[in-house]
C-alpha positions as CSV (number, residue, x, y, z in Angstrom):
1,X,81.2,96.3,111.4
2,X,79.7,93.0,110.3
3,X,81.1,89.8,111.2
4,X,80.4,86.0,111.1
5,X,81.1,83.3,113.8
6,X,80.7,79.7,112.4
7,X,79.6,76.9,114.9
8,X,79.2,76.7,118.3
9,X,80.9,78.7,120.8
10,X,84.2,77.1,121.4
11,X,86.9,77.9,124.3
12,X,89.6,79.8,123.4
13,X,92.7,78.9,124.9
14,X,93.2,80.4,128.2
15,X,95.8,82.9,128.4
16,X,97.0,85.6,126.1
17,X,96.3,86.2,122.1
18,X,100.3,85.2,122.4
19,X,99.2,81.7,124.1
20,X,95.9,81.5,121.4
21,X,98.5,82.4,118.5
22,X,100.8,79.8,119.4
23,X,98.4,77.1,120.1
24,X,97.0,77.9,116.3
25,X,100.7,77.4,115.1
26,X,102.4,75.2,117.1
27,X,98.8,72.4,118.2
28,X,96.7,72.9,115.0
29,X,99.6,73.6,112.1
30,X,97.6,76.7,111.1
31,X,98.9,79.6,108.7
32,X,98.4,82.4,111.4
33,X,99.7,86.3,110.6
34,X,100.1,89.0,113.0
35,X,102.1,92.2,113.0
36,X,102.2,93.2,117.0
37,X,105.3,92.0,119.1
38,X,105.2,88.8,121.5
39,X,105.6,91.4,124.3
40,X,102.4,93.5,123.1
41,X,100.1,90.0,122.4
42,X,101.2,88.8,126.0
43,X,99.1,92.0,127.3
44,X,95.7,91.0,125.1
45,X,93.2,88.9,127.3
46,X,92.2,85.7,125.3
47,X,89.0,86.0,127.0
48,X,88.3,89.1,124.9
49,X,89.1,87.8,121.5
50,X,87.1,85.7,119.0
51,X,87.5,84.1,115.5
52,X,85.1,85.6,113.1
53,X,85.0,86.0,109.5
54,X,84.1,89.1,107.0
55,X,82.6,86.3,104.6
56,X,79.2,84.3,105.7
57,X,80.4,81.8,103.1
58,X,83.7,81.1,105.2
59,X,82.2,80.9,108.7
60,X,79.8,78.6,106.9
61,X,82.5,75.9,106.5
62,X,82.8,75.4,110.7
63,X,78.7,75.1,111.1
64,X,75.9,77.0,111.4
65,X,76.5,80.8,110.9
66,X,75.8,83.7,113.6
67,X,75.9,87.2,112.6
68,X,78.1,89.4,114.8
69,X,77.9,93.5,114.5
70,X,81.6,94.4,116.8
71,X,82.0,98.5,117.0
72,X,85.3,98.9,118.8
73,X,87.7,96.2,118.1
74,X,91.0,95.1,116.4
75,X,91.9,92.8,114.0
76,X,94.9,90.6,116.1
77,X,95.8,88.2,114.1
78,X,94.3,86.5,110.4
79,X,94.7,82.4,109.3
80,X,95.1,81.1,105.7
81,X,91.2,80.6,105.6
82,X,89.1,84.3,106.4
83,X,89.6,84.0,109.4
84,X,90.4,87.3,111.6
85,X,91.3,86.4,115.3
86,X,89.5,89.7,116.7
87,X,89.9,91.7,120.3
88,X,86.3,92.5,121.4
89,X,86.8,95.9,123.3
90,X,83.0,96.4,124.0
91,X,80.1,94.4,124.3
92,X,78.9,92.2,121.3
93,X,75.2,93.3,119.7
């Protein structure tokens, strides 16, 4: 599937997608949804997730755009603004 990442690489927060979640809600005041429980998102690595977007136009708005083509993920969590907070379960192309 074809994704967008807009800017430079940034550091996720280290962790869990529970602690990266949080961090989004609690440090930046972001609208973030998610359906899986805290005790499920405390077993996802942050160090294999990554905010991308469906939309170039939306990844646009945080820099210049890369294209990303992901074949086995899933979608973790989604903010207000396109963006999908996305676990990377096999290499990126």
């Amino acid at each position: 599937m074809k994704f967008y990442r807009g800017g430079p690489e940034s550091t996720m927060p280290k962790g869990t997608a529970f602690d990266v979640i949080n961090y989004e809600i609690s440090e930046l005041g972001n609208d973030i949804s998610f359906e899986l429980s805290k005790k499920e998102l405390k077993t996802i690595s942050a160090n294999n997730l990554q905010w991308l977007t469906k939309k170039q136009s939306q990844a646009r708005e945080y820099g210049k755009t890369s294209f990303i083509e992901v074949n086995n993920f899933r979608i973790i969590a989604k903010d207000n603004y396109g963006g999908l907070l996305i676990e990377i379960k096999e290499n990126i192309i």
